[in-house]
C-alpha positions as CSV (number, residue, x, y, z in Angstrom):
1,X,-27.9,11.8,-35.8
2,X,-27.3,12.5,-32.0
3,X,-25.7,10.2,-29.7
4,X,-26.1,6.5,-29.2
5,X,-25.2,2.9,-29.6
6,X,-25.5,0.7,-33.2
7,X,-25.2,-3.0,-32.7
8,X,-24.4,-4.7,-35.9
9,X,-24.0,-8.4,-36.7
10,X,-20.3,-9.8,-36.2
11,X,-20.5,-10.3,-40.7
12,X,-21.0,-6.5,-40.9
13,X,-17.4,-5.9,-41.1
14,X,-16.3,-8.3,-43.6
15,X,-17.0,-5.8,-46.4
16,X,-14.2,-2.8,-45.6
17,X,-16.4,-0.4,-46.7
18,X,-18.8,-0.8,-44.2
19,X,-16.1,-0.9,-41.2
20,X,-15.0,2.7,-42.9
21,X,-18.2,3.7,-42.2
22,X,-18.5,2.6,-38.4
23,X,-15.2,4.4,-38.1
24,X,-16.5,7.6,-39.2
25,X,-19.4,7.7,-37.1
26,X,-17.4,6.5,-33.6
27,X,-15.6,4.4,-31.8
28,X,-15.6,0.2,-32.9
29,X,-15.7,-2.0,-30.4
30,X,-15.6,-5.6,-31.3
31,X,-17.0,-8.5,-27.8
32,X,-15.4,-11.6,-28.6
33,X,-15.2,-14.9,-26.7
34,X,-13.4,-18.5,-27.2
35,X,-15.3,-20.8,-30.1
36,X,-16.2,-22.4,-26.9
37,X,-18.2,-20.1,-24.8
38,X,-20.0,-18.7,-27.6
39,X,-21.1,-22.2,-28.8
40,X,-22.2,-22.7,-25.5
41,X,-23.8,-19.4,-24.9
42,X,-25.7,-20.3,-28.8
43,X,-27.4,-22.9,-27.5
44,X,-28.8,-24.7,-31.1
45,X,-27.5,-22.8,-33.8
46,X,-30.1,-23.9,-36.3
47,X,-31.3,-20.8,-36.8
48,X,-27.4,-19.7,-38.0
49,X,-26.3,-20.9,-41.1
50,X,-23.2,-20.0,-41.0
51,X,-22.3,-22.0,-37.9
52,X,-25.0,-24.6,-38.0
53,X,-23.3,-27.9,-38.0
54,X,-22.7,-31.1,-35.5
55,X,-19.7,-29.2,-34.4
56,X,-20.9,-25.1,-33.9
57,X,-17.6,-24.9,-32.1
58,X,-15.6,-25.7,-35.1
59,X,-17.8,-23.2,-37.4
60,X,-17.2,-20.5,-35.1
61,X,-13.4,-21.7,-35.1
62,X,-13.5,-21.4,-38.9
63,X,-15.5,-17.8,-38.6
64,X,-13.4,-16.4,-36.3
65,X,-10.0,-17.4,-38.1
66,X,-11.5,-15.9,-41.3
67,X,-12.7,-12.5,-39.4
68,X,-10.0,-12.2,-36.5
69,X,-7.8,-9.4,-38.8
70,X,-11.0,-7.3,-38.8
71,X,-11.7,-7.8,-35.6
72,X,-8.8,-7.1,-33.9
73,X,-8.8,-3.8,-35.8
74,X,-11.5,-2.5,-33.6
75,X,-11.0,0.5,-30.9
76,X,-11.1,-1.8,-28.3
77,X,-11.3,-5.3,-28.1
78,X,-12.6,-6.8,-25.6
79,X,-12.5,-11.1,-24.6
80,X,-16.0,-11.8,-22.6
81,X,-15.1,-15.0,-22.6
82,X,-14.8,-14.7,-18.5
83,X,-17.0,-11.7,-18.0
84,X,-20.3,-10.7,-17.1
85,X,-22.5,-8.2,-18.7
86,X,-21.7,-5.6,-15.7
87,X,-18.1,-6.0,-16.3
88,X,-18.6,-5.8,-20.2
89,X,-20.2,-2.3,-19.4
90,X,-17.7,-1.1,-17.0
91,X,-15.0,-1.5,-19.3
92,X,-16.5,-0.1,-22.3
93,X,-17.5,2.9,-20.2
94,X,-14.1,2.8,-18.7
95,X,-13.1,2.8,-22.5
96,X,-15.2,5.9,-23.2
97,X,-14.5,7.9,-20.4
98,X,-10.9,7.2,-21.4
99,X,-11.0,8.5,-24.9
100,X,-14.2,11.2,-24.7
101,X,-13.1,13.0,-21.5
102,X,-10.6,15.4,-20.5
103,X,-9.7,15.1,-16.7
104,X,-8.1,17.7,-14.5
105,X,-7.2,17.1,-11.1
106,X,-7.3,19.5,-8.3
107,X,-4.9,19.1,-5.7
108,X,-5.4,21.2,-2.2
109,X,-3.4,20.0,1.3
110,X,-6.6,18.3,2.3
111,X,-7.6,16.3,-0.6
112,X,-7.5,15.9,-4.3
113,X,-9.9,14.8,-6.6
114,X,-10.7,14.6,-10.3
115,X,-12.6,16.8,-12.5
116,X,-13.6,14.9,-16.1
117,X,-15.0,17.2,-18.8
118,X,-17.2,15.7,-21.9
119,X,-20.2,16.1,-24.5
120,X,-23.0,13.9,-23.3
121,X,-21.4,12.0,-20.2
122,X,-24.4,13.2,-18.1
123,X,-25.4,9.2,-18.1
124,X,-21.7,8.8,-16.6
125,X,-22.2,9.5,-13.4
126,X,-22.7,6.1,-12.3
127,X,-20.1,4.8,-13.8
128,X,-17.6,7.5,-12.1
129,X,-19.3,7.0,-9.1
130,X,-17.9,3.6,-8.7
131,X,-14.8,4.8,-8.0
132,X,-15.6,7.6,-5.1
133,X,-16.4,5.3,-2.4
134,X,-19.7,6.1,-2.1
135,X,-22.1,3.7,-1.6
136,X,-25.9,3.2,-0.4
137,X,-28.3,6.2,-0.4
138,X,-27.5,9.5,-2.2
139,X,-29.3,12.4,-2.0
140,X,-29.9,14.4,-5.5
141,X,-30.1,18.1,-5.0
142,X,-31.8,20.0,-8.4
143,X,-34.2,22.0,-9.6
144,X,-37.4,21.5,-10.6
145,X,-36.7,21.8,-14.1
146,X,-33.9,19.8,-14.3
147,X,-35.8,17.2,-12.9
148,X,-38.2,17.0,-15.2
149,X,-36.0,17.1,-18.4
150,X,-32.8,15.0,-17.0
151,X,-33.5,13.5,-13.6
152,X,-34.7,9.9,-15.1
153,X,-31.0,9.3,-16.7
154,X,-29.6,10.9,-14.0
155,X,-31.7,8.5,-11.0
156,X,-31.4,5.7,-13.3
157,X,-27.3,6.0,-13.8
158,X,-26.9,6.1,-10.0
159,X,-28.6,3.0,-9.6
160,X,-26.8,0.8,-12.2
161,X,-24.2,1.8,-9.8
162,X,-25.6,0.6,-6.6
163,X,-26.8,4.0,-5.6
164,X,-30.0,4.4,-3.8
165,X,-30.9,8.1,-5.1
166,X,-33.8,10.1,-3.4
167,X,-34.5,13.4,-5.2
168,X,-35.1,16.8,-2.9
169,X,-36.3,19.3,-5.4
170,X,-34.8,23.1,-4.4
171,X,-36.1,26.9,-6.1
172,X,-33.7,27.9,-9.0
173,X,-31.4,30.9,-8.7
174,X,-30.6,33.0,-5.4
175,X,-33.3,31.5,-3.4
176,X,-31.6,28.1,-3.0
177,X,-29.4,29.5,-0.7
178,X,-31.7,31.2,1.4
179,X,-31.2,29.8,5.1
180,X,-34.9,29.1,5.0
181,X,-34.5,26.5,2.3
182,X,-31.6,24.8,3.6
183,X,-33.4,24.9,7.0
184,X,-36.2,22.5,5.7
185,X,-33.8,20.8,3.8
186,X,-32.1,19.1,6.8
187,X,-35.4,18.2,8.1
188,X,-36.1,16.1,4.7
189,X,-32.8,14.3,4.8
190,X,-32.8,13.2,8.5
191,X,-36.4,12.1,7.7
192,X,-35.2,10.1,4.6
193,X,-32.2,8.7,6.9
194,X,-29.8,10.1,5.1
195,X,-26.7,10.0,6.7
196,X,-22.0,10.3,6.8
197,X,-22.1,6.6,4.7
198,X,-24.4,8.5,2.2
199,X,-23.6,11.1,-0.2
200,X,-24.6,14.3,-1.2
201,X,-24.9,14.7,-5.7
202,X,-25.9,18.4,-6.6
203,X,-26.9,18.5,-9.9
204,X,-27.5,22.1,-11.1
205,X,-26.5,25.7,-11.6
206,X,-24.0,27.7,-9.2
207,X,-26.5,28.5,-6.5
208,X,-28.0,25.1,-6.2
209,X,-24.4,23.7,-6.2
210,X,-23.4,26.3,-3.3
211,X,-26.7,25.1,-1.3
212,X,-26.2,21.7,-1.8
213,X,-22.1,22.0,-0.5
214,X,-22.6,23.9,2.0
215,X,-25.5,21.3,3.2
216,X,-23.3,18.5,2.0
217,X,-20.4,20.0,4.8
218,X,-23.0,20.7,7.6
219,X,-25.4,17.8,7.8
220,X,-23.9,15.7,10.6
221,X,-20.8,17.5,10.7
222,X,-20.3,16.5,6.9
223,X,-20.6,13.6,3.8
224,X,-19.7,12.8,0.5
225,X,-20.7,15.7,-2.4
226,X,-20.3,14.7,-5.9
227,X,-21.0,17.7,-8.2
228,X,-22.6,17.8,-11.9
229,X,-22.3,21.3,-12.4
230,X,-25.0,22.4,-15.3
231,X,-24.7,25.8,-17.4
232,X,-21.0,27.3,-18.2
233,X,-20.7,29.3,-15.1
234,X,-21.0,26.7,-12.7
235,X,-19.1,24.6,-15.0
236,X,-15.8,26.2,-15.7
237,X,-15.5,28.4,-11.9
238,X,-17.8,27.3,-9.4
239,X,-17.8,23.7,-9.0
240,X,-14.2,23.1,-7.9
241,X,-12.5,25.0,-4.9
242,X,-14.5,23.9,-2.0
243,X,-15.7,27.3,-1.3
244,X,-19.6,27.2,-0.7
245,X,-22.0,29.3,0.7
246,X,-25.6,30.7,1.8
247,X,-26.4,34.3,1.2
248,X,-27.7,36.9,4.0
249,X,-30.1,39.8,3.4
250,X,-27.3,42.0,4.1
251,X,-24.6,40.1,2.1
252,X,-23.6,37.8,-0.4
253,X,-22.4,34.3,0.4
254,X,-22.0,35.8,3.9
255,X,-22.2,32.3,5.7
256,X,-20.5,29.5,4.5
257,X,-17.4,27.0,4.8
258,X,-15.0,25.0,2.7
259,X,-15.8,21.4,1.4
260,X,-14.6,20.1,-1.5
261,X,-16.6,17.1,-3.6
262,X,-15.3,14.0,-4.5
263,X,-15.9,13.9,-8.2
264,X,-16.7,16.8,-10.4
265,X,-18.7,15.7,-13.8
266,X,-18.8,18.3,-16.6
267,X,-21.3,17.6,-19.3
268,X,-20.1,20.6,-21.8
269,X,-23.8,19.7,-23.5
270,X,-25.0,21.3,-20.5
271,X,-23.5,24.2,-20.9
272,X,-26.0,26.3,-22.5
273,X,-28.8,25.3,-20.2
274,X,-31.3,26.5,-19.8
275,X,-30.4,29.4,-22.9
276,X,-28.6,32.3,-24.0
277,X,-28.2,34.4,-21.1
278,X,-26.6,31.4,-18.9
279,X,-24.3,30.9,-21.6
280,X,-23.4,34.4,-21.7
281,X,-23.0,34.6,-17.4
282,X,-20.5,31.9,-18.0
283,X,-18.4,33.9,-20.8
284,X,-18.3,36.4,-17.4
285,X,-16.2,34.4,-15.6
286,X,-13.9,32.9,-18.5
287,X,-13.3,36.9,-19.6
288,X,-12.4,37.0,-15.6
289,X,-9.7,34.0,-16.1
290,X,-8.5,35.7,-19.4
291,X,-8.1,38.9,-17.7
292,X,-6.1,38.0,-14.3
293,X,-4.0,35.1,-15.3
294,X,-4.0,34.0,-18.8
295,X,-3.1,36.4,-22.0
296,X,-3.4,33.3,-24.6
297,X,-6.9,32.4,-23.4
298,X,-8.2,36.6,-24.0
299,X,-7.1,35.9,-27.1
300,X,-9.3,32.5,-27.3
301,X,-12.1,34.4,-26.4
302,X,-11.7,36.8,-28.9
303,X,-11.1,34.6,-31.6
304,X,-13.3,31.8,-31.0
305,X,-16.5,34.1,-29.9
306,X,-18.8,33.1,-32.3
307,X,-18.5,29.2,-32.0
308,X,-18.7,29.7,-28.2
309,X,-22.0,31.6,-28.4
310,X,-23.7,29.8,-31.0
311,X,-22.9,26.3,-27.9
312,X,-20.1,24.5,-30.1
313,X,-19.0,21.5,-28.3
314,X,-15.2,21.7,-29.2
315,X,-14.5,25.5,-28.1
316,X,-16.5,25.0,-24.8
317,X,-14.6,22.0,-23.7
318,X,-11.3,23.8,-24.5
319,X,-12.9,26.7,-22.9
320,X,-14.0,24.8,-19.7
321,X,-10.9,22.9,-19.1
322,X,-8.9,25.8,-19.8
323,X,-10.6,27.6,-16.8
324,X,-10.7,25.2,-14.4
325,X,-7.1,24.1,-15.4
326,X,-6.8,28.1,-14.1
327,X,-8.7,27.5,-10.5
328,X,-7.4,24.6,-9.9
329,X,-3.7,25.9,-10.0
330,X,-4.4,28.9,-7.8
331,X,-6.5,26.7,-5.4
332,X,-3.5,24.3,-5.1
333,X,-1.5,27.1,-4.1
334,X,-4.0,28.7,-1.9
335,X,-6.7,26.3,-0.3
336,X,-8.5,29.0,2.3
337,X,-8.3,32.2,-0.3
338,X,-5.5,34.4,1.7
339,X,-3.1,34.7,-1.0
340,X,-3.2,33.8,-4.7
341,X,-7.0,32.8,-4.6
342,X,-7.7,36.6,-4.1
343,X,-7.3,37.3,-7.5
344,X,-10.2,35.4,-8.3
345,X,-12.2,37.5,-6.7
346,X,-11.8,40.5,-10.0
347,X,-15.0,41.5,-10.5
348,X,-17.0,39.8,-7.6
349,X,-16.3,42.9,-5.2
350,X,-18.7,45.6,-6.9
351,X,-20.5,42.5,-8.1
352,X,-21.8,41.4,-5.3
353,X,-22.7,44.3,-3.7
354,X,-24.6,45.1,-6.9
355,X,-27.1,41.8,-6.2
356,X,-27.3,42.1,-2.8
357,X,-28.7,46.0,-3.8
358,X,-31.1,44.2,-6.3
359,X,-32.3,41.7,-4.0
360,X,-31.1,39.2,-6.8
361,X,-33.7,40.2,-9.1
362,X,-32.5,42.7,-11.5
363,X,-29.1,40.9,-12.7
364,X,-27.8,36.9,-13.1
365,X,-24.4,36.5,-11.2
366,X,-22.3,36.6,-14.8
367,X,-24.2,40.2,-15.4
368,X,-23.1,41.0,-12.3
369,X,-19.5,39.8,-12.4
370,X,-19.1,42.3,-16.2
371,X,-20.7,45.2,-14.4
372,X,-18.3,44.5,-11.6
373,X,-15.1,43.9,-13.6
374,X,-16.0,47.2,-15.1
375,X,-16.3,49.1,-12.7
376,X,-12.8,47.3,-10.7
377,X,-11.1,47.8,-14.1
378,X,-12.1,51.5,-14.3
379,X,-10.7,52.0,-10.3
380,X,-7.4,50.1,-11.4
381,X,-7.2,52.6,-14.2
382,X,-8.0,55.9,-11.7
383,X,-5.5,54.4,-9.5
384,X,-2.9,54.1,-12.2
385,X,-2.6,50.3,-11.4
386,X,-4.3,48.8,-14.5
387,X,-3.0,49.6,-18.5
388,X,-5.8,51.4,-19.8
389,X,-5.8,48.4,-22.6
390,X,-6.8,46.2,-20.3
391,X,-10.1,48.2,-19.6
392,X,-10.9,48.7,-23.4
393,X,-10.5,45.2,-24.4
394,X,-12.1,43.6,-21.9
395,X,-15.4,46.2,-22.3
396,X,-14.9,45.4,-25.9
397,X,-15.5,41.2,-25.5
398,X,-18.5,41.7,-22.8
399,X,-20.1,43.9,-25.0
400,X,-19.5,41.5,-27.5
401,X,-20.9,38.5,-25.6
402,X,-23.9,41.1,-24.6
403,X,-23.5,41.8,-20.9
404,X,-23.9,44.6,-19.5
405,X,-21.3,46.8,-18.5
406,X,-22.6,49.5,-16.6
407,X,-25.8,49.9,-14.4
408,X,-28.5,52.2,-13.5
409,X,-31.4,52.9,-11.1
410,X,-29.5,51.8,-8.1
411,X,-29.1,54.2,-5.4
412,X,-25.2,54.6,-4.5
413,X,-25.9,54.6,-0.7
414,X,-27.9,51.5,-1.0
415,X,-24.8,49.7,-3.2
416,X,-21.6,51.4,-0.7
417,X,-23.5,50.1,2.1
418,X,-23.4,46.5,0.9
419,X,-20.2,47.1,0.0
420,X,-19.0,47.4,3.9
421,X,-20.5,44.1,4.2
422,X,-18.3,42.1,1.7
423,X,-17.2,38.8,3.5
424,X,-13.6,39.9,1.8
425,X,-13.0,43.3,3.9
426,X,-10.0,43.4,6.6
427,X,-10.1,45.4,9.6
428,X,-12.7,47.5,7.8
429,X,-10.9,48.2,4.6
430,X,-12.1,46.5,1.7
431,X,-10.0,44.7,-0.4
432,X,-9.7,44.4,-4.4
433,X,-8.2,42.4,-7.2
434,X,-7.1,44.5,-10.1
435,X,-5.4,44.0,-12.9
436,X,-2.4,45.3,-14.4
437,X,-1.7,44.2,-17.4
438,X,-3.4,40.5,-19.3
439,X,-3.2,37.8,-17.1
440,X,-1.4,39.7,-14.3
441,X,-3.3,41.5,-11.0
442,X,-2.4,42.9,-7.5
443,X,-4.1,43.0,-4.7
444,X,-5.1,46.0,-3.1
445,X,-6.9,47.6,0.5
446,X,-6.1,50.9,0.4
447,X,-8.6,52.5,-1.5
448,X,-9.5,55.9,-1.3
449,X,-13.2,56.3,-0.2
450,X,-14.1,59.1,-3.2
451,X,-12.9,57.3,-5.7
452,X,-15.6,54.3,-5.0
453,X,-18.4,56.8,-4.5
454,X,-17.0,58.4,-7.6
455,X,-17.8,54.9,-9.2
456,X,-20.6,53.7,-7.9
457,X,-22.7,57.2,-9.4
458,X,-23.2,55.6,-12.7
459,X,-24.2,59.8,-14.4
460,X,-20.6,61.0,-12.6
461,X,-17.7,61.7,-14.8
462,X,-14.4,58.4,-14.8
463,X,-12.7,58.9,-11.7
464,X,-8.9,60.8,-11.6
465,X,-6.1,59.8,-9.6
């Protein structure tokens, strides 16, 4: 059961039955070498039978003429005749990553860079890491938590790669991207000399990955950030795009910049953690992507809810590449968000308001974002912008999920207040993505001022045109 690596004796697959078997649990890989080498690597083969002779050479000669058909039916075969066990390792991990990982690459004006999805390639990193350029120290941002249950492999991945990892630990959730965190966290990596030839690997949930990118672009005027983004949201929106940020009192991701990593490594095993409710902030965002630019993938979602809740490795890698395959399209259009990018903002309006209201206490960003997409959905359909279907499908699959999609017990000064604060608003107007119809939106900044205080009164009646 699980994951891991069976080394068998090179007789094992004489009998078929038993290579049928290896097939069925994974991939084969057969390390030969010349009669040579491996009579040489042998030493005495006294203790083999089958090669134990004045001549091992000619034995293994004899073995590998008799054996070679099976052998060379393997996944991969590889000759380590002229190889060492480092290079043996690459390659079979090269092999893996190959075969067990979906890549998408995002492509901006500024750079490009690849984002590889697959179950259990947390160990990867490493490996992956080999070809970013970065060398020497690194410095891994998580949580506490994380630490404890994943840091080892993590820590211990970087080095096979020549990494030098130092762990800063930083709060989960909202408080990561407090300016007082981030403040004492440039004082840690200055006094750990971390410096431009390092890198920066944030390994954790959306905030921590927004704290440790926006660190990552600011610390001596910027270095490397490699990102392995942990639970769905993070996974399948937030860690590609470059956008990353800190939060002020007064607003959501008020201050931040643009700075994109190098690598982005999805471990979809990770994309329940740390439970139900992370899973279900995640499904937020993917009803977002169904909703503004995708028709096929709402249908997805409502087909294939089950097996996504319940963790299922094959819908949430389809799930999570789909997404990102979403993002990183728009993104490639629209680098700084003036255009195109706006529309990923469905949902994030009203939702950000409503955490900055709670003081990040009362809702998790993905609640947030289906109170928000409500609410946006509802304005579209006041405004006659959005089909009304649009608004009772999409409440249908969040309620379905179990987010919430309404609110209570906030006062509607308190929330229209923080609205006028959203980072988004031009020349005082603010500005929303709505949709119109599945997988099309419009962008709009001309919203009367009733109807939002119409909809942010939770007991009032659905606003009119």
């Amino acid at each position: 059961s699980g994951r891991g690596v069976l080394a068998t004796g090179g007789g094992v697959v004489v009998r078929e039955s038993n290579l049928a078997r290896l097939r069925q649990w994974g991939w084969v890989i057969a390390l030969v070498a010349r009669p040579e080498v491996l009579a040489q690597r042998l030493g005495s083969a006294d203790h083999l039978p089958l090669v134990a002779s004045d001549n091992p050479a000619s034995s293994l000669a004899r073995l590998w003429a008799e054996r070679a058909p099976k052998y060379l039916s393997a996944d991969l075969v590889l000759e380590t005749s002229a190889l060492d066990v480092d290079d043996i390792v690459r390659r079979i991990l090269g092999f893996l990553a190959e075969r067990e990982e979906l890549e998408i690459t995002v492509s901006t004006a500024s750079t490009k860079y690849p984002v590889r999805i697959g179950v259990g390639n947390l160990g990867l990193i490493g490996y992956h890491t080999l070809f970013t350029g970065c060398t020497g120290l690194a410095a891994l941002l998580t949580t506490p938590s994380l630490d404890r249950r994943f840091g080892d492999s993590v820590r211990e991945s970087l080095r096979a790669a020549g990494l030098k990892p130092t762990t800063f630990l930083l709060p989960s959730g909202e408080l990561a991207k407090a300016w007082s965190t981030v403040g004492r966290l440039y004082g840690r990596l200055l006094q750990e000399g971390i410096d431009p030839s390092c890198a920066v690997v944030a390994f954790g949930p959306e905030e921590l990955g927004d704290a440790a990118g926006f660190v990552a672009a600011t610390y001596m005027r910027g270095i490397p950030l490699l990102r392995l983004p942990t639970g769905l949201l993070a996974q399948l929106d937030s860690c590609i795009g470059g956008k990353v940020a800190l939060n002020h009192p007064r607003a959501k991701n008020l201050i931040g910049t643009l700075h994109h990593p190098r690598l982005v490594l999805v471990d979809v095993s990770l994309a329940s953690y740390p439970g139900l409710r992370a899973l279900r902030a995640g499904l937020a965002e993917a009803v977002k992507y169904a909703v503004i630019a995708d028709p096929t993938l709402l249908e997805f979602l409502e087909a294939s809810l089950n097996a996504l809740l319940q963790a299922d490795p094959t819908a949430l890698r389809e799930l999570i590449a789909r997404c990102l395959a979403i993002k990183a399209r728009i993104v490639s259009a629209d680098e700084h968000g003036e255009g195109p990018r706006l529309a990923l903002n469905y949902g994030h309006t009203f939702a950000h308001a409503l955490e900055t209201a709670t003081a990040y206490r009362r809702f998790s960003h993905g609640e947030a974002v289906a109170i928000g997409m409500t609410l946006e959905a509802r304005l579209g359909c006041a405004l006659g912008i959005t089909d009304p279907q649009v608004l009772e499908r999409q409440t249908d699959l969040l309620r379905r999920i179990g987010l919430p999609t309404h609110f209570s017990g906030v006062a509607p000064v308190k929330l229209l207040d923080a609205l006028l604060q959203d980072k988004k608003r031009r020349n005082g107007r603010l500005r929303f993505a709505l949709p119109t119809r599945p997988g099309s939106s419009r962008l709009l900044d001309d919203v009367p001022p009733r109807l939002l205080q119409q909809l942010l009164n939770p007991d009032s009646p659905p606003p009119a045109p």
